[in-house]
N, C-alpha and C positions, 0 to 999 in steps of 0.2 A: 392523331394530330398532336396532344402531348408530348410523346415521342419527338416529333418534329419541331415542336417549339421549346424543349428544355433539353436536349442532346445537346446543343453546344453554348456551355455555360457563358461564356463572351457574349453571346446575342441580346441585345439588346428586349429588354423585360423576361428573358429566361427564368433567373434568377427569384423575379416576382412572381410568376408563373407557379413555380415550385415551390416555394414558399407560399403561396394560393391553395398551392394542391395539399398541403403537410398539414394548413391550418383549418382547412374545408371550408375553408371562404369559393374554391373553384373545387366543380365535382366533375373529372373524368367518368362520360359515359360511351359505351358503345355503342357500333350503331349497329343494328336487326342487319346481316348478308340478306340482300335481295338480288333477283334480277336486275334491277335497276342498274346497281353499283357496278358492272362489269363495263355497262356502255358508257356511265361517266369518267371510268377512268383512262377510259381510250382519250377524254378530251383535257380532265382536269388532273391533276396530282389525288394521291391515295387520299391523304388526309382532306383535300378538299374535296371532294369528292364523298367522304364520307362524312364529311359537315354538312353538306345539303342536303345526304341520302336524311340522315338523323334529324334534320330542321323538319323534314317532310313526316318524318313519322312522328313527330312530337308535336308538330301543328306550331312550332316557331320559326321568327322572324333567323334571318340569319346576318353576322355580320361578315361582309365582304367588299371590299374596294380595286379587287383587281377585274378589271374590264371583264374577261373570259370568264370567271367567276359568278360574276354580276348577271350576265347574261343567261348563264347555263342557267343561272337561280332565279329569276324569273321566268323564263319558260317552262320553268317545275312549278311554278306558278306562289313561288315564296313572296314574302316579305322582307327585301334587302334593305337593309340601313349599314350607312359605312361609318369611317370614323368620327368622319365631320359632324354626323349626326349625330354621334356619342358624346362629341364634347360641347354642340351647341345645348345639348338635354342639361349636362352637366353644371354649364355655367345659367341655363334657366332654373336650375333646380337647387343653386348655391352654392354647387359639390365645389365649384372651385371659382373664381372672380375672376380668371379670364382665360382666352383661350387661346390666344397667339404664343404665352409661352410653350405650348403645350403642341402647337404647331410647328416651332419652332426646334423643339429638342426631335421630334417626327421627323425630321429633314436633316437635322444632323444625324439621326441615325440611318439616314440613307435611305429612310420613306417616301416615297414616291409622291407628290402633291402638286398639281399641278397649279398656276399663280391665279388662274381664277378661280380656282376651287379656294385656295386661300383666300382670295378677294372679297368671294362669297362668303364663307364663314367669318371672316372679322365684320363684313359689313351687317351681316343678322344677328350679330352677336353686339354691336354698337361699338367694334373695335378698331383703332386706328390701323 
């Protein structure tokens, strides 16, 4: 999954990504081959696939937003939290005072968010 999100330096948070990984702020791990992982890749991509297989053996929560994703990881019987969750925790927690901008650059990077998912997070977050 590293691989997939710093291969192409352009992409949007690559950059920080890698710069994550240099500073050990983020630690690439592996994930254990299992049986498992054969039959989810028939439905999901390699690296997503092995984000969920790894979520399961580590006993964590996972973060995912794409529908098919979301789905496959709760039938594995995970704990999904998406982004919206990471920035309402964020702006509860003080990390940042608000969340629309941050929703906002998400969609200009061609983040997929749909207008009541935005509706809902500005509205639990007390944002216009």
């Amino acid at each position: 999954m590293v691989a997939e999100a710093t291969s192409d330096t352009g992409r949007p948070g690559a950059a920080a990504i890698q710069e994550a990984l240099r500073d050990s702020a983020l630690v690439a791990r592996g994930v254990e081959p299992t049986a498992e992982l054969k039959p989810l890749t028939a439905v999901l991509d390699q690296g997503e696939a092995e984000a969920l297989l790894l979520a399961q053996q580590l006993a964590l929560p996972v973060l995912n937003d794409e529908r098919k994703g979301r789905g496959v990881a709760k039938a594995m019987g995970l704990n999904v939290i998406g982004t919206g969750a990471v920035l309402i925790a964020a702006k509860t927690s003080g990390s940042i005072t608000a969340v629309g901008p941050y929703l906002h650059r998400l969609q200009e990077s061609g983040y997929r968010l749909s207008n009541g998912l935005i509706s809902a997070i500005l509205q639990r977050c007390d944002e216009p």
